[in-house]
C-alpha positions as CSV (number, residue, x, y, z in Angstrom):
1,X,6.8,-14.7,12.5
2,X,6.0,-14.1,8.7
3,X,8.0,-11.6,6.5
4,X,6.3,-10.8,3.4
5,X,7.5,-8.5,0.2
6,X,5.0,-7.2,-2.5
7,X,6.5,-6.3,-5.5
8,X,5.4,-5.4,-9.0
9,X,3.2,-2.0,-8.6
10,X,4.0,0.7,-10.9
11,X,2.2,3.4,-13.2
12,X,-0.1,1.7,-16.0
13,X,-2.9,3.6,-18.2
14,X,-6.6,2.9,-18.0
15,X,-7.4,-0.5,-19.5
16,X,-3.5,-1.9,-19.0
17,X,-2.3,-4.8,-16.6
18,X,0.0,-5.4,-13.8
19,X,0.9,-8.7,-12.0
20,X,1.8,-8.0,-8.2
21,X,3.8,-10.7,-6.3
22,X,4.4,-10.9,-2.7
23,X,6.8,-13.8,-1.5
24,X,6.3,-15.2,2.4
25,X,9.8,-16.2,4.4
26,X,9.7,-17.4,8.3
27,X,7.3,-20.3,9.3
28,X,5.0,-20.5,6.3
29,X,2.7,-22.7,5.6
30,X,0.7,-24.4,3.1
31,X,-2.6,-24.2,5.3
32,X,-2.0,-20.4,5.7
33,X,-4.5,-18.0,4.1
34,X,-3.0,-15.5,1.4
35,X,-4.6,-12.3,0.4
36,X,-4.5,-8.9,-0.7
37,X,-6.1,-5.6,0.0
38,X,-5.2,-2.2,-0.9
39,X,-5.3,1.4,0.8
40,X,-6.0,4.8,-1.0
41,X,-6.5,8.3,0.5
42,X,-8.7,9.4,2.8
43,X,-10.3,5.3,2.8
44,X,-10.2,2.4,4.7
45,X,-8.3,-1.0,4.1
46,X,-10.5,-2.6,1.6
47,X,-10.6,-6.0,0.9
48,X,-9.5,-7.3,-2.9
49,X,-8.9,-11.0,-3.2
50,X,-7.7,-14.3,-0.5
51,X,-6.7,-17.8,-1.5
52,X,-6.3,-20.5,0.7
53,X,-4.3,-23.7,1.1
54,X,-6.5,-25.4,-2.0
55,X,-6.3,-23.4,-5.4
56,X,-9.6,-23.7,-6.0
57,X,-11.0,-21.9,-3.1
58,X,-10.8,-17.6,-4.1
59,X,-12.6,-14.7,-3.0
60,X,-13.1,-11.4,-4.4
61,X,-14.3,-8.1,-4.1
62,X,-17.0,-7.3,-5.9
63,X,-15.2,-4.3,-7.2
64,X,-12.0,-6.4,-8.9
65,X,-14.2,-9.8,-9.7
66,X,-13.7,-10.8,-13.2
67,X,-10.5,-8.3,-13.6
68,X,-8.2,-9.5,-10.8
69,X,-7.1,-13.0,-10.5
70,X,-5.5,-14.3,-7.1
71,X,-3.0,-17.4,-8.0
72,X,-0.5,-19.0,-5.4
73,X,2.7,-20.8,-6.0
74,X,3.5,-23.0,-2.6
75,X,6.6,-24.5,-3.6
76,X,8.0,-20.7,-3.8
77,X,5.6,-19.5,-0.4
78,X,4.3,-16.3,-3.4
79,X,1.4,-15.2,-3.7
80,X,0.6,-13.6,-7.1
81,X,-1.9,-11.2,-8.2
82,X,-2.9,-10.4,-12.0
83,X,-5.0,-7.2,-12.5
84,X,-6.3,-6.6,-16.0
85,X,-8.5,-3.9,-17.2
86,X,-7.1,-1.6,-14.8
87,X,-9.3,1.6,-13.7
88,X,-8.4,4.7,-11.9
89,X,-9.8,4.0,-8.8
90,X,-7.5,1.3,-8.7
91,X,-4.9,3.5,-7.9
92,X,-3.8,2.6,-4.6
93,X,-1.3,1.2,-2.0
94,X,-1.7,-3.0,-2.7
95,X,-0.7,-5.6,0.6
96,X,-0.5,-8.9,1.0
97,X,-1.4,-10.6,4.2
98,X,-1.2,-13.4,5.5
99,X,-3.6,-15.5,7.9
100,X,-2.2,-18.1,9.9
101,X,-5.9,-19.1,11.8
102,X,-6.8,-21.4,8.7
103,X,-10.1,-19.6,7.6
104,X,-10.8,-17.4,4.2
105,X,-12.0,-14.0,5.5
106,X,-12.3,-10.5,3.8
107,X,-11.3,-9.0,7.0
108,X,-8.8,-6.9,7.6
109,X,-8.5,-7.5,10.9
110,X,-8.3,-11.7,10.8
111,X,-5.1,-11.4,8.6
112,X,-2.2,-11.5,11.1
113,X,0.9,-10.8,9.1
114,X,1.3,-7.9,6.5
115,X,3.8,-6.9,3.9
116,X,4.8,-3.1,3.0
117,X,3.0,-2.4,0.0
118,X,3.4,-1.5,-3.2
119,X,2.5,1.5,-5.1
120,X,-0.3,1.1,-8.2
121,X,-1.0,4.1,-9.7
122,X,-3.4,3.8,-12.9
123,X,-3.7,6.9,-15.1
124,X,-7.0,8.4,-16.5
């Protein structure tokens, strides 16, 4: 069992940054896929960025590639995730998950563990 805490949201303007971290406690490890995705009204989990064991190997939504940057820190089981240029419809409800099945996915529903979230709100 996997506890993870996001951390870092907040309320930036158009065009400003945020760095969202999400720290993993319980039986990590180092082979375990890290991502996030992000929830806003009325849509569906959507998919933003995963990183697995290697820190080479990072996926993206086409919607955050070239903004967002995924980067993990194993030593301190976190996760990190820098968003620059942020827009509006960035505004939204950010988790971290976790798969433990050793595979990079965009799915939603191969991630096994899941933090809270954390609020982004990015003003027009």
């Amino acid at each position: 069992q996997l506890h993870l805490v996001e951390s870092g949201g907040g309320l930036v303007q158009t065009g400003g940054s945020l760095r969202l971290s999400c720290v993993a406690s319980g039986r990590m490890s180092i082979a375990f896929i890290m991502g996030w995705f992000r929830e806003s009204p009325g849509k569906e989990r959507e998919f933003v960025a995963a990183m697995g064991w290697s820190h080479d190997n990072n996926i993206y939504a086409d919607s955050v590639k070239g903004r967002f940057t995924i980067s993990r820190d194993n030593a301190k089981n976190t996760v990190y995730l820098q968003m620059n240029s942020l827009r509006p419809e960035d505004t939204a409800v950010y988790y971290c998950a976790v798969c433990d099945r050793g595979s990079l996915s965009s799915d939603a529903d191969r991630y096994d563990y899941w933090g809270q979230g954390t609020q982004v709100t990015v003003s027009s």
